[in-house]
Backbone bond lengths (Angstrom), bond angles and torsions (degrees), N, CA, C in turn:
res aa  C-N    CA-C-N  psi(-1)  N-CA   C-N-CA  omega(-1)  CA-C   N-CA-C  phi
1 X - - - 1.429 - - 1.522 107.81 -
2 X 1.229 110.17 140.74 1.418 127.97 -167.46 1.075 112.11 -132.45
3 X 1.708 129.22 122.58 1.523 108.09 174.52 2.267 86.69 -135.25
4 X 1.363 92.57 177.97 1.767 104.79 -170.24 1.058 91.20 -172.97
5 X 1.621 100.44 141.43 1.759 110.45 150.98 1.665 106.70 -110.60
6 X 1.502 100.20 159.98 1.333 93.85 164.37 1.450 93.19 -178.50
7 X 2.192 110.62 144.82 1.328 108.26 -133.55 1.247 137.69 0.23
8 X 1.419 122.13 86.50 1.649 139.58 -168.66 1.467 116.57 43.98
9 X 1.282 129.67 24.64 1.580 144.87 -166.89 1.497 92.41 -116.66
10 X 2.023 120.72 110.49 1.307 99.23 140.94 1.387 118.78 -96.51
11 X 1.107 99.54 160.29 2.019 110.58 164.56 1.045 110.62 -144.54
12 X 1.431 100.53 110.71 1.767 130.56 146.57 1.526 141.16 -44.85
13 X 0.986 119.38 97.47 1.824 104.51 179.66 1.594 107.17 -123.79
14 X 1.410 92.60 139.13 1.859 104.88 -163.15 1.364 83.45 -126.89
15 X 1.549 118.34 113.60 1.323 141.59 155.15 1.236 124.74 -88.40
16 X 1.187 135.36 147.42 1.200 147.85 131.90 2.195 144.80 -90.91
17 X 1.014 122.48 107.06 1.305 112.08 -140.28 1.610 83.40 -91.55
18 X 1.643 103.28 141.86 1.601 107.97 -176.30 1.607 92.98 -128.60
19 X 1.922 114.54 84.94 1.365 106.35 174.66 1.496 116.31 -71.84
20 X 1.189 116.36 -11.63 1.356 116.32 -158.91 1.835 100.50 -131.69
21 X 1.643 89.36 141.99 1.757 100.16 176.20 1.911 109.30 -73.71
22 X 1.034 100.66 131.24 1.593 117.74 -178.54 1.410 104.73 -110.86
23 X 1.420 96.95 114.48 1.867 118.70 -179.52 1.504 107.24 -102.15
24 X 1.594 117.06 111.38 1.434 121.38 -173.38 1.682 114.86 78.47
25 X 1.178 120.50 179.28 1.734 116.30 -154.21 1.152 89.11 -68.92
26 X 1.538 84.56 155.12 1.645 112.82 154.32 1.257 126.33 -157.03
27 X 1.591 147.24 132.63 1.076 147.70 -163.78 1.491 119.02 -105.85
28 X 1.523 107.46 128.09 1.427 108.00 178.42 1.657 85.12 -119.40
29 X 1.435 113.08 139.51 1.437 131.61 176.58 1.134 109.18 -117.23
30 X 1.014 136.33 122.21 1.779 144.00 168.51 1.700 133.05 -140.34
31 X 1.189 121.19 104.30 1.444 139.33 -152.76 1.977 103.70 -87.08
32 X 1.300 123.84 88.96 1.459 107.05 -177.74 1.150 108.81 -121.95
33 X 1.322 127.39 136.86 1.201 142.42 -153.79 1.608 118.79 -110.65
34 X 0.927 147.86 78.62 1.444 142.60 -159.40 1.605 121.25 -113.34
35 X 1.500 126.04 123.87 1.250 140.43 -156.67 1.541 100.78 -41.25
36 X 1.159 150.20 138.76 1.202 133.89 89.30 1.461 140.08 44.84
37 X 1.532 96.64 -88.51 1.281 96.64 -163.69 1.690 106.18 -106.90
38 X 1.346 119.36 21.77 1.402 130.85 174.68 1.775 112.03 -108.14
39 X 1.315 114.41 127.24 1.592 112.80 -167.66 1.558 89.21 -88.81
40 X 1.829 104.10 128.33 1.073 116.07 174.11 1.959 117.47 -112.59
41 X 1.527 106.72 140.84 1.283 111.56 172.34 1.854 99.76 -86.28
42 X 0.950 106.02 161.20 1.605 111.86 -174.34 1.758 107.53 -171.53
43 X 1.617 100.87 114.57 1.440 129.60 -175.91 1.977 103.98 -119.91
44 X 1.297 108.48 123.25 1.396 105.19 -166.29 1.578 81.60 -133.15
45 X 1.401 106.81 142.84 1.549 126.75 -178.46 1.671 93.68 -143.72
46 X 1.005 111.22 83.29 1.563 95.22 151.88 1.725 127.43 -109.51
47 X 1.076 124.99 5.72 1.673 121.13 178.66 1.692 104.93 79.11
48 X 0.762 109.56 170.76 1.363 119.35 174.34 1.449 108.32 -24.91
49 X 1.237 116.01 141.68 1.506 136.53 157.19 0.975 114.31 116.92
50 X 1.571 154.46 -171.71 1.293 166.01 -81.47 1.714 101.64 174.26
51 X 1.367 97.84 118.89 1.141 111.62 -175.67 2.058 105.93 -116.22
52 X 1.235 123.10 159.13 1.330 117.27 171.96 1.446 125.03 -149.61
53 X 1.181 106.78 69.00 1.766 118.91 -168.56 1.588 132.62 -87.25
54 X 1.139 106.68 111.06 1.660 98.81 179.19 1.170 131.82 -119.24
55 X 1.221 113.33 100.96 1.713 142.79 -151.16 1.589 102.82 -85.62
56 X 1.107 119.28 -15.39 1.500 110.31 -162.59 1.710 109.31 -59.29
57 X 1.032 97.19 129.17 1.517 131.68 -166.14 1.255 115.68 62.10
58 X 1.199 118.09 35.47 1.574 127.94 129.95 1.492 121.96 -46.24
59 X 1.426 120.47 101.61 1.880 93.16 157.35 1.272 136.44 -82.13
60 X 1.244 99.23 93.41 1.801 107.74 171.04 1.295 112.04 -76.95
61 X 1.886 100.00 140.67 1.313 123.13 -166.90 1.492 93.28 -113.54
62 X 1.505 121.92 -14.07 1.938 119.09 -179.58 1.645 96.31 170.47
63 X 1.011 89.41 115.93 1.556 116.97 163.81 2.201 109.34 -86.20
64 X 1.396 96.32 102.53 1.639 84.88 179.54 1.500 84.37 -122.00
């Protein structure tokens, strides 16, 4: 996990390191919690697989 400001902008990046090839399922679980009342930009890269997010009443300013 990585966080920075820079001119009044933070950005967060929450990694996960995958040294090794995974044959058949596997579960990564991750719980993130984000204010309310702060307008958030939000860029999600995960690679292959199934993601399940529920933002509602999130304020998003850009979904990339």
């Amino acid at each position: 996990m990585e966080y920075s400001v820079a001119d009044g902008v933070g950005q967060l990046s929450v990694s996960q390191d995958s040294r090794s090839v995974h044959i058949g399922r596997s579960e990564n679980d991750w719980s993130l919690h984000f204010s309310k009342d702060l307008p958030l930009e939000l860029k999600i890269d995960m690679g292959a697989g199934q993601g399940n997010l529920h933002l509602r009443d999130i304020p998003l300013t850009a979904w990339i």
